[in-house]
N, C-alpha and C positions, 0 to 999 in steps of 0.2 A: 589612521593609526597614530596614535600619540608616541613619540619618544621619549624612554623611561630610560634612566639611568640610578645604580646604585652605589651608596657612597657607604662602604666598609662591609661587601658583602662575604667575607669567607665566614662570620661566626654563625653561629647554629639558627638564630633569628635571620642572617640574610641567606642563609640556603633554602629557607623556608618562603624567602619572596619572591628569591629566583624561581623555584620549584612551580609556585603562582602565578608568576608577572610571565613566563617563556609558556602557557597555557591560555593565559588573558588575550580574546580577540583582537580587545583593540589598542593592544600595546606590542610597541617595535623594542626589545631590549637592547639597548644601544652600547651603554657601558658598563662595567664593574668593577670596585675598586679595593685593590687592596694592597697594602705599602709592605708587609709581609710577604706576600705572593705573587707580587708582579711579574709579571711573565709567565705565572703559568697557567695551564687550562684549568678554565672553573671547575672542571671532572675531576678533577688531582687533589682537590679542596673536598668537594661535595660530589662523591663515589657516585649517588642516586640519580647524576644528570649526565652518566655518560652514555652517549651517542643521541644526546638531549640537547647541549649547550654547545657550544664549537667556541663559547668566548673566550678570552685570555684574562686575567684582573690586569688591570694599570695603574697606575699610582696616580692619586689622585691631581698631582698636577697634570696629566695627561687630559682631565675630563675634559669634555666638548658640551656647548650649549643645548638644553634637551627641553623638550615641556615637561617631566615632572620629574624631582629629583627625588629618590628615599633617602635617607640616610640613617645608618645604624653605625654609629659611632661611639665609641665609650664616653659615659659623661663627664661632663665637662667641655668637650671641644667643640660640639657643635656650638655653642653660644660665642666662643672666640674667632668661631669663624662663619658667622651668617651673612656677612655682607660679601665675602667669595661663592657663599654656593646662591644669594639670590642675584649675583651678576649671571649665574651659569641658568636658572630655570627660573618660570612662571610658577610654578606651584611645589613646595616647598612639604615632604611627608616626615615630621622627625621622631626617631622610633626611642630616643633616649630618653633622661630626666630632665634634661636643660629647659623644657618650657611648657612643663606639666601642672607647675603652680602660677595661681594667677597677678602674684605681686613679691615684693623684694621681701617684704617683712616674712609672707608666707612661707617664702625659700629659705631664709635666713635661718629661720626656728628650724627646720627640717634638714637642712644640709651645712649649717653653719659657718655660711659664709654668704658674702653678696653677689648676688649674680650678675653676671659680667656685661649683659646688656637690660636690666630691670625696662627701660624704657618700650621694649618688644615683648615681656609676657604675657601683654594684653593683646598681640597681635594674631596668637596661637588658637585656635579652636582647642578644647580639651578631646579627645579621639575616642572617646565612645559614642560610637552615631544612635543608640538606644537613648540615650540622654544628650543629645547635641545633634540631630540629623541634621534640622534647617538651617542650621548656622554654617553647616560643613559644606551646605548646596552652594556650588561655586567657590568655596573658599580657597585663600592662598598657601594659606599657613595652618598645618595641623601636627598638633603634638601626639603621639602616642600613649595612651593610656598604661599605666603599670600592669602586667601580669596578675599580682595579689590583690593589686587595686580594683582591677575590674573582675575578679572573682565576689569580689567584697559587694563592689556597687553595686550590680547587678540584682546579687542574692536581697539586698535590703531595701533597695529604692523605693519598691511600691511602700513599703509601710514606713517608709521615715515621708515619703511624699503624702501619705495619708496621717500623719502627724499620730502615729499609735503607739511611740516608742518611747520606755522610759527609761532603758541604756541596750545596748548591745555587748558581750563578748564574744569574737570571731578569733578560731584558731585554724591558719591554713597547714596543710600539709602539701609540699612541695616538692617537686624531682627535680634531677640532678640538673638538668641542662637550664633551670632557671638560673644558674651561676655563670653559664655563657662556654666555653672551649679552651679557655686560659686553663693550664695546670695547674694546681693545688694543695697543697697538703690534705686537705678538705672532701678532693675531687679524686685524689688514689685511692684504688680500687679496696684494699682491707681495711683501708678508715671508714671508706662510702657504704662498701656492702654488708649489708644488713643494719645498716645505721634507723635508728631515728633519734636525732638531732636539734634540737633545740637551737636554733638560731638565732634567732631574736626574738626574745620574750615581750621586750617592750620596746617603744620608740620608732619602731620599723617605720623606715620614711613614705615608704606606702601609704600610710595613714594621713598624714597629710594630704592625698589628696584623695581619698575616704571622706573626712572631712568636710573637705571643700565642695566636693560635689554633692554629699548629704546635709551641708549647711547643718553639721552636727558637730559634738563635742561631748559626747557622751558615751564614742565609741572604744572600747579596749580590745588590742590587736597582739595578737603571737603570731608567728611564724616555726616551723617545723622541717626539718631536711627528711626523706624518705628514701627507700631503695626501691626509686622508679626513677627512668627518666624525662621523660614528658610526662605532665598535669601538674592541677592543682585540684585540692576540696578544700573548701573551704566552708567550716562549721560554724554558723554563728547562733549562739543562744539570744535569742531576743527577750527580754523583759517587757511587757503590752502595760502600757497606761489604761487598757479597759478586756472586759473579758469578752474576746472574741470570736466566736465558732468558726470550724473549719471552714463553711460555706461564707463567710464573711474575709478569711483569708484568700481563697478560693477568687472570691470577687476583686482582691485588692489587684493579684497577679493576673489573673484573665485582663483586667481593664487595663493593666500599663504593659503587658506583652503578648494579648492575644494576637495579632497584626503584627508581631517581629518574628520576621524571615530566620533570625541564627537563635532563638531562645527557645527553650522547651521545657513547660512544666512537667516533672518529672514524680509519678507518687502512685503508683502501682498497688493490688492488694496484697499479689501472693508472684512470686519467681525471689531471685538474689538481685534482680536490678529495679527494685523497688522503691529504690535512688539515683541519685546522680551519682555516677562511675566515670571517673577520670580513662581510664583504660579503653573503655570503647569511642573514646571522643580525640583519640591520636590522630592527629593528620587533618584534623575537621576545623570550622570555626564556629562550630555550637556550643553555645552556654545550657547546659542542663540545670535545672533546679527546681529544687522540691522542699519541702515542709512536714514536722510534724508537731502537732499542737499536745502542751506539757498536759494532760487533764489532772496534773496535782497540782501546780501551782499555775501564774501568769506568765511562763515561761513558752514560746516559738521555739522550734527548732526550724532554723531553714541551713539547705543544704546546696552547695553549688559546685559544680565542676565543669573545668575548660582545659584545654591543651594549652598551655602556658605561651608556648611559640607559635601559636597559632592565636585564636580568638584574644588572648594577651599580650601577642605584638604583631607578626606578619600579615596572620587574619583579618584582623580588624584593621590594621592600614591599608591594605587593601581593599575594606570594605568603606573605608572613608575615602580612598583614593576614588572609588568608584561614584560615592557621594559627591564628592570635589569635581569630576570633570562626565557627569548628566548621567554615568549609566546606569542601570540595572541594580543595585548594592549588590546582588546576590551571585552577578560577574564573574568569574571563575572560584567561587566560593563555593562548589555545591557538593564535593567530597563530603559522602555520610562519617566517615570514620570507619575503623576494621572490629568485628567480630568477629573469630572472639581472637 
C-alpha cells in the first residue's frame, strides 16, 4: 500500500480524489490538507464522504513524508514551493497550471509573466496518458492537464497527428464547478441560473497548451459558461486539407483510440444520444467523442464530452498516478457514470 497525501483538498477537484484515492486498493490516505478547514472532518467539507472518511484537514505545515503527493493548489503556489513538497514525497501529482507548459517563453505569452522555477518545466510529464503514457511509466513529476484543454486534445489529435488540418474552431460549453468553490459574483445563483455566458471568447490560456500538444497554430478557441454543473462539450469545426469520407475518419480515430480503456467513439443512427452528452458522463472518467462529416463543404464536425472534475483533473491524475507507480491505469476508475 502506497502512502497518499493531499495538498488543498476541500475544493471540488480535491473531493473528487478523495472520493477515488479512499476506494484505490493500493493506496493508504494518509493526509489532507487545508489551511481554511483545519481541524475539521473532511465530511463537514465533502457531505458525500460521511461515514466514508474519518480524516480531519491539517494545515499543510502539519504534513508528514508519504510516497505520493497530489496537490490541488491555486495557481501560482505550487511552483513557489516545490522544493517543500519534494522534501515530503517521491512522486509529485500537480493538478494546477504551474507546470503545464513546457518552457518560460511558452508560459510568458499565456499567463504574462515569468515562471518562478523555468528551470523544472521540463521536469513535468504533461498529464494526459492518451498522448504521454510511456513517459508517465515510472515518472516523478506529472502535471495535470487543463479541463478545456483535454476536451480539446482529445477530440482533434487523430487528425492533427494525421496531418489533415487546415484550421480548427472549437467552442466549449462549460459548468459551473469548472470555476472551482470560491464565491463570485459570477457564481450567485440569479446571475448563474439560466446563464449562457460567454467567457472567454478569445486568448483562453487553455490553448496554449492545445497548441503545444498539437504542435499547432492554426487553432481558434471560445469558452462559454452554461447552467450545468459538472461537464464540458466541446464543438470543434474542423476545416480538412483534403476530402475525406466518413470511413477514412472512422479509421483515423479507431487507430489512435481503439485500445483506450477511458475514450469512446461515440456516433449512433437514431435515439437523442447520438452524441457525446456531458450529463451521462458525471462521476466517470470517460471521454466520449464523435463526428459528423459537413457533405457541403471540407468542414468535420467533432464532438467531445468529459466531466470537467473528473477525466479533466481528478480522473485523469489518478489515471496517471496509476501510470507513475505500475498499476492497472484503469485502478479505481471504472464508474460508468449515472443515467439518466
Amino acid at each position: 500500500m502506497l502512502k497518499v497525501s493531499i495538498v488543498g483538498a476541500s475544493g471540488y477537484t480535491g473531493g473528487d480524489l478523495l472520493r477515488l484515492l479512499l476506494f484505490h486498493p493500493e493506496v493508504e490516505l494518509q493526509q489532507v490538507t487545508s489551511e481554511r478547514h483545519a481541524g475539521k472532518l473532511v465530511s463537514s467539507v465533502h457531505p458525500n464522504l460521511r461515514k466514508i472518511c474519518k480524516l480531519k484537514f491539517v494545515p499543510a505545515a502539519e504534513l508528514e513524508a508519504c510516497d505520493v503527493l497530489f496537490l490541488g493548489l491555486p495557481h501560482g503556489q505550487m511552483m513557489t514551493r516545490l522544493d517543500e513538497f519534494e522534501s515530503l514525497a517521491d512522486t509529485l501529482i500537480d493538478l494546477s497550471a504551474d507546470f503545464r507548459l513546457d518552457d518560460n517563453d511558452h508560459y510568458q505569452r499565456w499567463y504574462g509573466k515569468d515562471h518562478a522555477c523555468p528551470e523544472r518545466l521540463a521536469d513535468f510529464v504533461y498529464g494526459i496518458p492518451e498522448l504521454h503514457r510511456e513517459q508517465m511509466r515510472g515518472a516523478k513529476r506529472i502535471s495535470g492537464a487543463g479541463c478545456n484543454a483535454t476536451a480539446t486534445i482529445l477530440a482533434l489529435y487523430p487528425l492533427y497527428a494525421a496531418g489533415v488540418v487546415e484550421s480548427a474552431v472549437v467552442e466549449v460549453k462549460a459548468g459551473s464547478s469548472q470555476g472551482g468553490n470560491a464565491v463570485s459574483e459570477g457564481s450567485h445563483h440569479p446571475e448563474r441560473s439560466g446563464a449562457v455566458r460567454s467567457y472567454k471568447p478569445t486568448a483562453h490560456r487553455h490553448l496554449g497548451e492545445i497548441e503545444q500538444e498539437l504542435g499547432a497554430n492554426n487553432i481558434h478557441f471560445s469558452a462559454t459558461s452554461i447552467e450545468m454543473v459538472r461537464g464540458i462539450l466541446a464543438t470543434c469545426h474542423v476545416f480538412l486539407k483534403e476530402d475525406l469520407e466518413e470511413k477514412d475518419i472512422w479509421k483515423l480515430y479507431r487507430g489512435a483510440y481503439g485500445d483506450e480503456p477511458f475514450i469512446r467513439i461515440v456516433k449512433e443512427r437514431t435515439g437523442i444520444h447520438r452524441y457525446p452528452e456531458p450529463k451521462i458522463l458525471a462521476g466517470s472518467n470517460y471521454c466520449d467523442i464523435g463526428f459528423e462529416r459537413d457533405p457541403l463543404s471540407n468542414r468535420l464536425v467533432v464532438i467531445s464530452a468529459l466531466d470537467n472534475l473528473m477525466k479533466g483533473a481528478a480522473g485523469q491524475a489518478v489515471q496517471a498516478f496509476n501510470l507513475a507507480r505500475g498499476f492497472d491505469e484503469t485502478t479505481g476508475l471504472q464508474f460508468p457514470g449515472l443515467h439518466p
